[in-house]
N, C-alpha and C positions, 0 to 999 in steps of 0.2 A: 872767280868763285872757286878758284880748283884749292888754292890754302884753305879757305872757310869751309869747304866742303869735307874738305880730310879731318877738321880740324872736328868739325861736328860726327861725323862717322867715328872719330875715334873718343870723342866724347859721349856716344852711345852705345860703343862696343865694351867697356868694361862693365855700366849697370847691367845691359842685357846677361854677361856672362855670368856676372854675381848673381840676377837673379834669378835666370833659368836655372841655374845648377844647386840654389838654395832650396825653390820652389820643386824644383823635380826630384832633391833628394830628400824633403819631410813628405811628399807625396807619395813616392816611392815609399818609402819605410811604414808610411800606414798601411801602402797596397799589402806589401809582405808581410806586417801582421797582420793583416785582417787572413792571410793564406796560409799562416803558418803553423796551422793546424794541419792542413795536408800533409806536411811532411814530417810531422813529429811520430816518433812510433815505427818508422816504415825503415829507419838503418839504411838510407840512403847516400851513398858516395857522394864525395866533393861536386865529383864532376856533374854529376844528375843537380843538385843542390843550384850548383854556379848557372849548368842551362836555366833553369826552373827562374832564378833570378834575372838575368839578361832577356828569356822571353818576355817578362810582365815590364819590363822597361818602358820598352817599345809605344805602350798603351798610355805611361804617367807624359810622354815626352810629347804622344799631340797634345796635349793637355794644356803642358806648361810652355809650349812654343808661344804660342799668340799672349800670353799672361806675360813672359819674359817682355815682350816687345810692351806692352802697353807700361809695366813698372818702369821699362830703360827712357822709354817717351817724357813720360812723366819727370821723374829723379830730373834726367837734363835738363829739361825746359826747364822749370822751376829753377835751377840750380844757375841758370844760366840768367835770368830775371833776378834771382837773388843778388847775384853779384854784377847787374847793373850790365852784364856783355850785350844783351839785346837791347835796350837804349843807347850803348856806344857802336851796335850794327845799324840802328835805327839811323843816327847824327849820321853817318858816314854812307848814309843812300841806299843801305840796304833794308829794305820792308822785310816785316818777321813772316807774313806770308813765305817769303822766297826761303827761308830758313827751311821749308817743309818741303822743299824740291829733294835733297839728297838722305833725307830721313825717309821719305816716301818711298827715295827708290829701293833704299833697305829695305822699307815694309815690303814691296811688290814682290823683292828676290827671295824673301822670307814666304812670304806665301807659296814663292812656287816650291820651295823647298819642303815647307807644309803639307801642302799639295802632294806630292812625290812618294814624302814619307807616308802619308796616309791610304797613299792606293796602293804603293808597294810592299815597304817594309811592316808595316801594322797589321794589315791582313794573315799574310804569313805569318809573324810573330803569335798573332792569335791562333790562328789553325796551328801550328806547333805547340805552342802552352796548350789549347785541348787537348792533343793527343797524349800528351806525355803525363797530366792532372789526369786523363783515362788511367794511364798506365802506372800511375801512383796510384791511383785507388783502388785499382785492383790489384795490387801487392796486398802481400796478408803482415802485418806486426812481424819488424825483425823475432829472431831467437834473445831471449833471454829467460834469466834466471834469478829467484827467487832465494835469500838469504833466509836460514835456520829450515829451511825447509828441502825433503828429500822432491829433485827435479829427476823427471824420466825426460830423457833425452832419448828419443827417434831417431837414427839416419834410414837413408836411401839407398843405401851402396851393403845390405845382406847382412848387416854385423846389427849390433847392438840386442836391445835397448841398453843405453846408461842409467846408472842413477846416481846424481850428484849434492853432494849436499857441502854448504858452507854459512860459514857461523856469520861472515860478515862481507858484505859487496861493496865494491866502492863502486859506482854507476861513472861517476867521473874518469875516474883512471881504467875502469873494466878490470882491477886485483878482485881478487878474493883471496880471505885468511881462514886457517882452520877446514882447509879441503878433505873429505872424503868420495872416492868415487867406486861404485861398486857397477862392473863389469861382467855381464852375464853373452858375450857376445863369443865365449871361444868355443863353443862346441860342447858343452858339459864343462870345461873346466870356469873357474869361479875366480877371479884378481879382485882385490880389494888395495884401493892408493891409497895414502894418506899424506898430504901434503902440510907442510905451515904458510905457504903460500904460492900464490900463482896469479897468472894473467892471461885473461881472455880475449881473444881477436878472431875476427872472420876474414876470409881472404877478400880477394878487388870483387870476384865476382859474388860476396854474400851466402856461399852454399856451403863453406867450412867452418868449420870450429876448432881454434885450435888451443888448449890449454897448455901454457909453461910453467911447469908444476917446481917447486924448489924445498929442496930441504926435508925431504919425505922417506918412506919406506913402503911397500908392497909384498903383499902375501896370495899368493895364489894356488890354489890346491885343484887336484887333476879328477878327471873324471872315472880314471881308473879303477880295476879293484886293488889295485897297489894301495893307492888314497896319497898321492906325491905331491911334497909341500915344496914349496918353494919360497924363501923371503931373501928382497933386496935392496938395499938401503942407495939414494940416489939423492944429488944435491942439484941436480937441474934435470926435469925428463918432461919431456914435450908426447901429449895425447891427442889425437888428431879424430874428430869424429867429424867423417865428411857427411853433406847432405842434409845438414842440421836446420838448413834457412832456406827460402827463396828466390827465387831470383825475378830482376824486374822485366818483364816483359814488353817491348816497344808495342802501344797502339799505334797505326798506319792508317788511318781511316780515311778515307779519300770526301767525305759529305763536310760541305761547309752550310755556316751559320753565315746570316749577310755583313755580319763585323769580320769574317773571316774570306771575305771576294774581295777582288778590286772591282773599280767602274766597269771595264769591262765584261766581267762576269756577272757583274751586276744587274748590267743591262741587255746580256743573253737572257738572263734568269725573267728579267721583265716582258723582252719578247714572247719568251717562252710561256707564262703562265696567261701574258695578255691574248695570244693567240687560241687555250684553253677555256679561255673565261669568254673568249666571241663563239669557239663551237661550242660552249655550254647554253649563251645564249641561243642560236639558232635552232640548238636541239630543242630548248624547251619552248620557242613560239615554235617549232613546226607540231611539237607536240599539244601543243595546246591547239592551235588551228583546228588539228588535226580530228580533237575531240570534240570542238566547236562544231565543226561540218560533219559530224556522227551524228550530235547532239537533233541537229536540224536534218538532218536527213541528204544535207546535199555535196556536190563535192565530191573528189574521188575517193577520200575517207569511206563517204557513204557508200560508195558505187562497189570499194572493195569489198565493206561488208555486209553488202547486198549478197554479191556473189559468191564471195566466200560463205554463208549462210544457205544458199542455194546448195552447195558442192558439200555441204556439211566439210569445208575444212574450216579451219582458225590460224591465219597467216601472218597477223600482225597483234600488237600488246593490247591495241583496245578490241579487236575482235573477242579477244580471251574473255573477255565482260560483254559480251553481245547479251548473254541472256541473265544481266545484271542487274537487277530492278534500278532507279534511277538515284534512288541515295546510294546506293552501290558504285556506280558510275561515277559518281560527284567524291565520292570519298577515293575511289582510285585515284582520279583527277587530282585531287586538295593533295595527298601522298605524293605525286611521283613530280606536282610541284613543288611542293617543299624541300623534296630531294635537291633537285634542281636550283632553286634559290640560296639553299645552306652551303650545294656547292659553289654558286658563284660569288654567294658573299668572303666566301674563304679565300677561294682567289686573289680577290678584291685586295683583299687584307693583305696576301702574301704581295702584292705588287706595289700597296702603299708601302709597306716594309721596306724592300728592297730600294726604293722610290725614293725614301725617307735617306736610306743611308748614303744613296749617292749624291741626294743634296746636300747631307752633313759633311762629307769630304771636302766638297766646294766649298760651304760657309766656314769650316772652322780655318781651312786658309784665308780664306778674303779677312778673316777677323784680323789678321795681321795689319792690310790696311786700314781698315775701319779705327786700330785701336793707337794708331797714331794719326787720324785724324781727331779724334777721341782727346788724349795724352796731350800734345803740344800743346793746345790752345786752353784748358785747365792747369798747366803745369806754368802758362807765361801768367794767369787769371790769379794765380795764388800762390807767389814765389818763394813765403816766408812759410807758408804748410810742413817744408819740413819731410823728413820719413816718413811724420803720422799720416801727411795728408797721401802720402803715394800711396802708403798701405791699404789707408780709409777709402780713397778714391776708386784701384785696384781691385779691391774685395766688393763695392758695393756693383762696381760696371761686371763683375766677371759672374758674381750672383745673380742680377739682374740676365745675366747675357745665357748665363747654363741653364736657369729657372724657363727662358726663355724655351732654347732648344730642346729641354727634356718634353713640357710641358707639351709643347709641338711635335715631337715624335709622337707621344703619348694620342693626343689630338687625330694625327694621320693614320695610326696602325689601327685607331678603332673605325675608321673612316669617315671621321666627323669633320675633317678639311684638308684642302688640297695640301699635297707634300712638300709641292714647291711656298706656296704662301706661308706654310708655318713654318719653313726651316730657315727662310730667309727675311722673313720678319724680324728678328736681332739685329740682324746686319742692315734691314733698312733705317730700322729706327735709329741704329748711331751715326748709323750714315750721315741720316737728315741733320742729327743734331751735331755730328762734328763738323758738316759744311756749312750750319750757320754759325757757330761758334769758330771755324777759322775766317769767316766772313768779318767776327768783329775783334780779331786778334789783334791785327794794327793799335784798337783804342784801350786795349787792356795792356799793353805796355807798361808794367808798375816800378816804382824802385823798390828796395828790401825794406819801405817804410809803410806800405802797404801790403795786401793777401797775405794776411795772419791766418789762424783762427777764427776769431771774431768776423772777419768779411765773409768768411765760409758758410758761418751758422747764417751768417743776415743774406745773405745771397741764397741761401736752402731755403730758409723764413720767407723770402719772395718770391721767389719760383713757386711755392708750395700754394702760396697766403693769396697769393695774384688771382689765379682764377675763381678762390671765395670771396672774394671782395667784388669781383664783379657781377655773382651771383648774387649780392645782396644787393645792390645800386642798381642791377636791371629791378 
């Protein structure tokens, strides 16, 4: 098995990479338009830009791991039935069962690799894309400027105001033509430039403005009682108004979101609120007992505010209502339960959460094997399907599977079912159905004169049509 083995690993290693890297890079480009609003406006360096991109990576890549494996499953097997190799493995005593020993173990290594990147690198990647989407947001709008119109231009550094004005901007190149800039920043005296053209740039750090002005003249008259003119004609002169922009300020926030933990911290977090949500409960049956055995007079409840009534003091919360008529009593009561319940249904909530998402780490690794138990035995079932069918097959398992999990989170966070049941309910169902379907892989053997099209819709048509036919016949 060690040729056939290679021979199949390497027959699965070029679909997977075509189509992890096809899948992860139309995914990715929707992620970044759909974000590319954040950064427009804001005059953001390359470098902020390139992190900005490289963090949201991270997120499209669990995505498209376990989808790369189930397209690369598929394409081969199919591809491999098309031209008749699994009938000439079959003749020569090899079962297509055994075919799924060395694909499997790909899927397993994939998983843990899944696995890996999902507690490790994802997490972080998310806690860093927040922090830095903080720190875009709170950037105010680069500096810019307005064509046919006179711009005051502010700095920081004691000088100015500017006022600038130009007949025409080009936003593309940052020229402006037909420059005028009038200069009230020297003390009393008054500079007036006039350029026919110039180029606008801010330094690495965003807080200069520098204009390179060409082909101009300047007049500047003094504050004096002299009244001193001055005019100079220049063919390149650079005006430097520092202070003019902002600068981006790093957020460092140390609070994570549960897509922003690994398992680990995941399940401090669970400890932790689980331990909060049992002294919430204890508090509120001791407090309930407690008004119980007031209610009734007996009890040390009662015995304390016996005595504390004797001593005219009030030492404990339901003392404070001794002399409460009894819907008074009952409405504290109803109050400082509902506190109690609101808190611990929150809890609740925050623990299914957490709960939720470390089951999702687990299943969307295991979907790696799941979706080549899945792949093989569809891909031997219908060898003539073609692209259409990997794609068709591909998109209706990975909707079926996401509709699944969101659905399920959804389900757990309002805590309408356990976290564990709905987040691995996908994985059980393909489960079930890929190990009856590699069960009858052996008999779906076909040559390239069969699993067209046509076998596909009439094989949907029965599957579908099966269980109302036997509704009507009961």
């Amino acid at each position: 098995m060690g040729i056939l083995t290679r021979y199949l690993v390497r027959s699965h290693l070029g679909p997977f990479l075509f189509a992890f890297s096809l899948l992860t890079g139309l995914l990715f480009v929707n992620a970044i338009a759909q974000r590319l609003e954040r950064l427009v406006g804001k005059g953001l360096p390359w470098d902020i830009i390139i992190e900005f991109v490289l963090l949201a990576l991270p997120h499209t890549i669990a995505l498209t791991l376990p989808l790369g494996v189930l397209v690369a499953v598929l394409y081969t097997f199919s591809d491999l039935a098309a031209h008749s190799e699994i009938i000439a493995m079959s003749a020569g005593g090899i079962r297509p069962r055994k075919l799924l020993v060395p694909v499997l173990a790909c899927g397993i290594l994939l998983a843990g690799v899944t696995y890996g990147f999902n507690d490790r690198v994802l997490p972080e990647a998310n806690h860093r894309l927040k922090n830095l989407s903080i720190s875009i947001g709170q950037k105010s709008p680069t500096f810019q400027l307005k064509e046919r119109v006179v711009n005051r231009i502010d700095t920081d550094d004691g000088t100015g105001p500017y006022f600038l004005k130009a007949e025409r901007i080009d936003p593309s190149t940052s020229e402006l033509y037909d420059i005028v800039i009038y200069d009230v920043s020297r003390g009393g005296s008054r500079r007036t430039t006039y350029a026919d053209r110039g180029e606008m740039t801010l330094n690495r750090s965003l807080t200069d403005l520098y204009l390179r002005l060409y082909s101009g003249h300047m007049y500047e008259v003094g504050s004096g009682e002299d009244g001193t003119f001055q005019q100079m004609t220049f063919d390149r002169q650079v005006v430097v108004m520092r202070g003019v922009s902002d600068v981006l300020e790093r957020h460092d926030g140390d609070q994570r979101s549960d897509r922003e933990m690994s398992i680990a911290m995941l399940k401090d977090q669970v400890l932790q609120k689980q331990g909060q949500l049992d002294s919430a409960r204890e508090e509120a049956a001791a407090r309930s007992k407690e008004a119980v055995e007031r209610a009734l007079g007996i009890g040390p409840a009662a015995d304390s505010l016996r005595k504390a009534s004797a001593e005219g003091q009030r030492t404990t919360v339901f003392a404070q209502t001794a002399n409460l008529p009894p819907d008074g009593m009952t409405q504290t009561l109803a109050v400082t339960t509902r506190t109690s319940v609101t808190r611990m249904e929150a809890l609740r909530r925050q623990v299914n959460k957490h709960e939720v998402e470390i089951h999702k780490k687990y299943t969307i690794a295991f979907a790696c094997i799941v979706f080549v138990l899945i792949g093989a035995p569809i891909g031997v079932r219908f060898p003539r399907g073609g692209v259409g069918m990997v794609i068709s097959v591909s998109a209706l398992v990975m909707s079926v599977y996401w509709m699944g999990l969101i659905g399920g989170e959804k389900l757990a966070d309002k805590g309408l079912a356990d976290p564990f049941w709905v987040m691995w309910a996908p994985n059980f169902i393909f489960l079930i159905a890929g190990v009856v379907m590699v069960g009858k892989m052996g008999n779906w053997v076909a040559s390239a004169r069969g699993g067209g099209w046509t076998e596909i819709w009439r094989s949907v048509w029965r599957w579908t049509s099966t269980p109302y036919r036997r509704w009507l016949e009961a």
